[in-house]
LUMLUMGU-267411 format. One line per field, with one value per residue (C-alpha): residue in three letters; residue number from 1; x negated, y, z. Coordinates in Angstrom, 3 decimals, always signed. Example, Ala and Ser with C-alpha at 12.3 -4.5 7.8 and 13.67 -1.06 7.14 Angstrom:
REM LUMLUMGU-267411
resn	[ALA:SER]
resi	[1:2]
c1	[-12.300:-13.670]
c2	[-4.500:-1.060]
c3	[+7.800:+7.140]
***
This chain:
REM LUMLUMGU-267411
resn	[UNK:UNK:UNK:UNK:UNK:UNK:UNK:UNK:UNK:UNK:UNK:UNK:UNK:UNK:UNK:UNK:UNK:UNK:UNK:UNK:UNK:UNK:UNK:UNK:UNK:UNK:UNK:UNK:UNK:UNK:UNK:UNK:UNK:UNK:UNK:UNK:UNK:UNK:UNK:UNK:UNK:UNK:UNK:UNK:UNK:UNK:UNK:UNK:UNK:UNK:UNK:UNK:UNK:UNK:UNK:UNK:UNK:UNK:UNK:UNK:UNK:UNK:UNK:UNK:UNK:UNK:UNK:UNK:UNK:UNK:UNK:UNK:UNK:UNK:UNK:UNK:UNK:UNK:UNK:UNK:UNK:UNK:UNK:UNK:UNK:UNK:UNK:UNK:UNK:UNK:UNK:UNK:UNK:UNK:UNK:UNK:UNK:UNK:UNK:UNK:UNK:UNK:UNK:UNK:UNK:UNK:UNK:UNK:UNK:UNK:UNK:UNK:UNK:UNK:UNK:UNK:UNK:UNK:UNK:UNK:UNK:UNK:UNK:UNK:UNK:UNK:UNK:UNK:UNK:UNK:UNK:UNK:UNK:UNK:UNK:UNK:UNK:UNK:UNK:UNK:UNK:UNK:UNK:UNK:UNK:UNK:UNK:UNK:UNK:UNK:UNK:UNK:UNK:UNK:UNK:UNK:UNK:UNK:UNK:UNK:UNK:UNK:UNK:UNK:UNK:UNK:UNK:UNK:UNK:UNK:UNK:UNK:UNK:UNK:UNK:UNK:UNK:UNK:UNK:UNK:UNK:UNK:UNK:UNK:UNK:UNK:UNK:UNK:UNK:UNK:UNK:UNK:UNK:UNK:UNK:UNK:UNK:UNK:UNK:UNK:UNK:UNK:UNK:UNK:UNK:UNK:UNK:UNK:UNK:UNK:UNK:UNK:UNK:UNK:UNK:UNK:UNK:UNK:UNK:UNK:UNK:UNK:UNK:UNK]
resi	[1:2:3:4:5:6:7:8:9:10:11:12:13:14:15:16:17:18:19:20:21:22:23:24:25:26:27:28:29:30:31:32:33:34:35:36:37:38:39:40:41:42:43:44:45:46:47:48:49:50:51:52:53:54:55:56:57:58:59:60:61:62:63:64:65:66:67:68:69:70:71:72:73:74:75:76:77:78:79:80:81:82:83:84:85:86:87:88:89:90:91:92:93:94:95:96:97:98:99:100:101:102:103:104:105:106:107:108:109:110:111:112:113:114:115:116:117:118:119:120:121:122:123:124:125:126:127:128:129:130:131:132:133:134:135:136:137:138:139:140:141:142:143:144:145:146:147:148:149:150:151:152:153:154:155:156:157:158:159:160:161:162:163:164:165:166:167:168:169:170:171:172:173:174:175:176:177:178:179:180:181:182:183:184:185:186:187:188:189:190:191:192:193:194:195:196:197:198:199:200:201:202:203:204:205:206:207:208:209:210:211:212:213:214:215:216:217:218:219:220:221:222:223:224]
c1	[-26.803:-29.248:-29.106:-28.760:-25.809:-22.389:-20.297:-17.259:-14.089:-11.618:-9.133:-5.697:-3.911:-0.326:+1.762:+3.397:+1.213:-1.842:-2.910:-2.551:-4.465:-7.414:-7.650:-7.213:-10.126:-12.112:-12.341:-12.740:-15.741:-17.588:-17.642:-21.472:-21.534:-19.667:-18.820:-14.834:-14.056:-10.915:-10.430:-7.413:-4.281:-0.816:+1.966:+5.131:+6.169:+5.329:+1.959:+0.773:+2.170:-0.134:-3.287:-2.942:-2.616:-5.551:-8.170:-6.806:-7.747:-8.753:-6.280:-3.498:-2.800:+0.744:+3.832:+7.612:+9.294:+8.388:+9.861:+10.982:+11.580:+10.895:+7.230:+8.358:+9.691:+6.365:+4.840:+6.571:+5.818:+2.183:+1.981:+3.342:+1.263:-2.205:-1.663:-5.053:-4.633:-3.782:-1.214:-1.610:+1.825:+0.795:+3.980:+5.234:+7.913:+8.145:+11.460:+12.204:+13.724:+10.784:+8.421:+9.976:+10.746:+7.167:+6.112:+8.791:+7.187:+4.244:+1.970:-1.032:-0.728:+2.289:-0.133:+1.082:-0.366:-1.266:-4.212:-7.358:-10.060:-12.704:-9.104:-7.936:-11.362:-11.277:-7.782:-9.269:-12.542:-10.267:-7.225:-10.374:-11.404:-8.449:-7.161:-3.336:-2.616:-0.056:-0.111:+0.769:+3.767:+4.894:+4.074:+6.074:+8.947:+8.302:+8.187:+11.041:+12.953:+11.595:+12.914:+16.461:+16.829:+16.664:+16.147:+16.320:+18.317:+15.729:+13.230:+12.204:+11.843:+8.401:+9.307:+8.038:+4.909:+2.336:+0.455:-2.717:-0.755:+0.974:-2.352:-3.801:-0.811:-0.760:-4.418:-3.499:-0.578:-2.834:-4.545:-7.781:-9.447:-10.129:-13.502:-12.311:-9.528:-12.116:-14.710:-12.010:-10.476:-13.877:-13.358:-14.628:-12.909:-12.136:-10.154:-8.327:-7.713:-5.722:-4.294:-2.602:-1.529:+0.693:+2.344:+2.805:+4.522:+6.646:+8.105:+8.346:+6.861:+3.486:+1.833:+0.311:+1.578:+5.443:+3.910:+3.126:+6.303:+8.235:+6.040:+6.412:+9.915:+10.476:+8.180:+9.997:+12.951:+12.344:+12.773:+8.974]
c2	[+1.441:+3.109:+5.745:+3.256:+1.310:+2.647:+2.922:+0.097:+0.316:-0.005:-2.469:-2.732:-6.365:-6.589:-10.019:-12.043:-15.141:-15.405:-17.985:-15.627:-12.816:-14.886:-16.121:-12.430:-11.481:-14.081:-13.350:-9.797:-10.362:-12.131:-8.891:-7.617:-4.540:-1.737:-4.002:-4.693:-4.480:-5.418:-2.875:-3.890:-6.664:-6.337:-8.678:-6.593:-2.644:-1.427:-2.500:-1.717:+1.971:+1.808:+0.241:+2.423:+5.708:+4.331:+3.366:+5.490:+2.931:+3.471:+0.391:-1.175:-4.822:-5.113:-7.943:-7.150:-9.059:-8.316:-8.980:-5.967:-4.648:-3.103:-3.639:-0.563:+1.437:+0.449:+2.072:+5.221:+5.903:+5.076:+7.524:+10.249:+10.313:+9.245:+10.816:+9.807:+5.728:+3.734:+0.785:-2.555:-4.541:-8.672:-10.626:-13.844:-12.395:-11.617:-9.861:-6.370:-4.396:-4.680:-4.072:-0.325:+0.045:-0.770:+2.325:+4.589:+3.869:+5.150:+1.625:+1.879:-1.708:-4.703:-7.905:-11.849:-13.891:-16.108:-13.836:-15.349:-14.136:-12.485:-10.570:-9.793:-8.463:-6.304:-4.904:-3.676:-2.201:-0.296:+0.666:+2.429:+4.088:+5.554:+3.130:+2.011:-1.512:-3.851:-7.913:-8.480:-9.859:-7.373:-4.236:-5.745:-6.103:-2.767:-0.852:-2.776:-1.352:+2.191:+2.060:+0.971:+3.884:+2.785:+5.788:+8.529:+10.336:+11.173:+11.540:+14.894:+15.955:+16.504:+19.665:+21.268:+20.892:+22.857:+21.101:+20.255:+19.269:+16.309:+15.611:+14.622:+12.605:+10.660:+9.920:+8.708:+6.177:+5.000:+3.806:+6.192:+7.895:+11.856:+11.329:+9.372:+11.852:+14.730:+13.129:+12.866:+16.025:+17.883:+19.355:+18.408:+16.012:+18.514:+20.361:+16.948:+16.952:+20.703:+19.820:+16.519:+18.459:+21.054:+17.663:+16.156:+19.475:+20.214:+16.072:+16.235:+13.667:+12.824:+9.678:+9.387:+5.814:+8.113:+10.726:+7.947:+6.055:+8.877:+9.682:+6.060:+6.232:+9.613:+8.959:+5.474:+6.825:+10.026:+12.410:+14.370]
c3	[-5.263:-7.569:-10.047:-12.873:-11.395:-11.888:-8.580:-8.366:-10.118:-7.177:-7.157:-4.727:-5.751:-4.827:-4.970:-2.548:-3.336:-1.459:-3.648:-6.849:-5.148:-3.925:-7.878:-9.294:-6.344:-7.223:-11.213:-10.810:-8.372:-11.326:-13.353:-12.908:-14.714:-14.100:-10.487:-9.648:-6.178:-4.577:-1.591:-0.371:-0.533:-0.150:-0.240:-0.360:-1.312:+2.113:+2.457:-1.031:-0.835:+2.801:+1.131:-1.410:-0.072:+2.850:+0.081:-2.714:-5.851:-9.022:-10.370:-8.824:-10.033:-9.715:-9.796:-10.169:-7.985:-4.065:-0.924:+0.501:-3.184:-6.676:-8.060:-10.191:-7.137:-5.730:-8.989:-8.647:-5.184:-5.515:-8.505:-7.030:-4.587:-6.379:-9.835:-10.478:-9.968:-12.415:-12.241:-14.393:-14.059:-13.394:-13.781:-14.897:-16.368:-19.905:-20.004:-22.576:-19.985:-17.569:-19.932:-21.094:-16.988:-16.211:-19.229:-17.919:-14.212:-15.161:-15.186:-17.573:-18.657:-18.391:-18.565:-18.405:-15.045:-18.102:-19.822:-19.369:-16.605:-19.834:-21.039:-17.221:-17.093:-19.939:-19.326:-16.097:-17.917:-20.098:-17.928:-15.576:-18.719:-19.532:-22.163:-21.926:-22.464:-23.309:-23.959:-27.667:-27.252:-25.124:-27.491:-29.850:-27.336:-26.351:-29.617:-30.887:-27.717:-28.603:-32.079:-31.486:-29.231:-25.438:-23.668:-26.140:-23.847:-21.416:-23.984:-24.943:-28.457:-30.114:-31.555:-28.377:-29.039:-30.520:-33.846:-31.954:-29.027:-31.244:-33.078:-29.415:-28.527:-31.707:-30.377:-27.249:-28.097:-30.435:-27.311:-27.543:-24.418:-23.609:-25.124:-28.037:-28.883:-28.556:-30.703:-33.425:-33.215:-32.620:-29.439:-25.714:-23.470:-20.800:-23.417:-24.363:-20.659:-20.734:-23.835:-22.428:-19.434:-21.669:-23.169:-20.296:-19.086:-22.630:-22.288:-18.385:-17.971:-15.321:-17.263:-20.780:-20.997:-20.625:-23.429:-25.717:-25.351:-26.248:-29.268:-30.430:-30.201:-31.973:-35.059:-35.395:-35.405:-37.387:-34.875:-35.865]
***
């Protein structure tokens, strides 16, 4: 690798089709610049939380449904121990309730098998950059979930936060990076970085995708 080149963005797939995961491989091998690589395969809970934890990924493509279990439980586990991996949910299923499960998990993204290879592409490009991303369809679903109340009664309330604290989250369920937020608010990304850790601490809660839900749901429903 030279100095030019950036290193791989690397990639565990998890799904109990063969089939699927040799397509997914295959279109994320055609992406040049930054290179995908798929490290490691898995087929069912247990071996993803193993290939995980033995190649430590920057993204996890993940389905729901599994074998041996939970795609979500799956989630959970490999979060807690790789805070700094990022989980895209891959399903067939378009379904309310696993879309707002799949947020509370933790999973940067909650994409249809039916995206096309130049968007499965991107999602990647921008999950790896920090981005959090949902299919259309499925932010609607999701927001419309928010705003009738699901879940308000784990959510923590905004008030806890500090001004500036709530400016940077508004950021970042708007959908912007560290270095986007910064570059808006006029300060550096590192001090995005301590900023989002105080939220993260006030909502207890260990995800920004979990910070931004709740903010959705509180400003929809009033609660500022």
């Amino acid at each position: 690798m030279t100095d030019s080149q950036k290193p791989p963005i690397r990639v565990v797939l998890v799904d109990d089709s063969e089939l699927v995961r040799r397509g997914i491989k295959t279109v994320l091998a055609a992406q040049a610049e930054p290179p995908i690589a798929v490290v490691g395969e898995a087929g069912t809970v247990a071996t993803a939380i193993t290939e995980c934890l033995k190649h430590q990924p920057d993204i996890v493509l993940l389905d729901i449904r599994l074998p041996d279990g939970s795609g979500f439980e799956a989630c959970r586990q490999i979060l807690h121990e790789l805070p700094n991996t990022r989980v895209i949910v891959l399903t067939s299923y378009s379904n309310d309730n696993f879309v707002y499960e799949a947020v509370t998990s933790g999973a940067q993204g909650y994409l249809m098998k039916e995206i096309d290879p130049v968007g499965l592409v991107q999602a990647v490009l921008d999950v790896a950059a920090g981005r959090s991303i949902l299919d259309p369809d499925a932010t609607s679903r999701v927001l419309r979930m928010l705003r009738t109340g699901n879940g308000t009664d784990q959510a923590s309330d905004l008030s806890v936060l500090s001004a500036q604290e709530r400016r940077v989250l508004a950021l970042v369920a708007d959908g912007l990076t560290n270095k986007q937020v910064g570059d808006q608010l006029g300060l550096s990304e590192n001090t995005v970085k301590n900023y989002l850790v105080n939220v993260f601490e006030k909502l207890q809660v260990k995800r920004r995708a979990q910070a931004a839900a709740i903010y959705v749901q509180q400003t929809a429903t009033g609660r500022k």
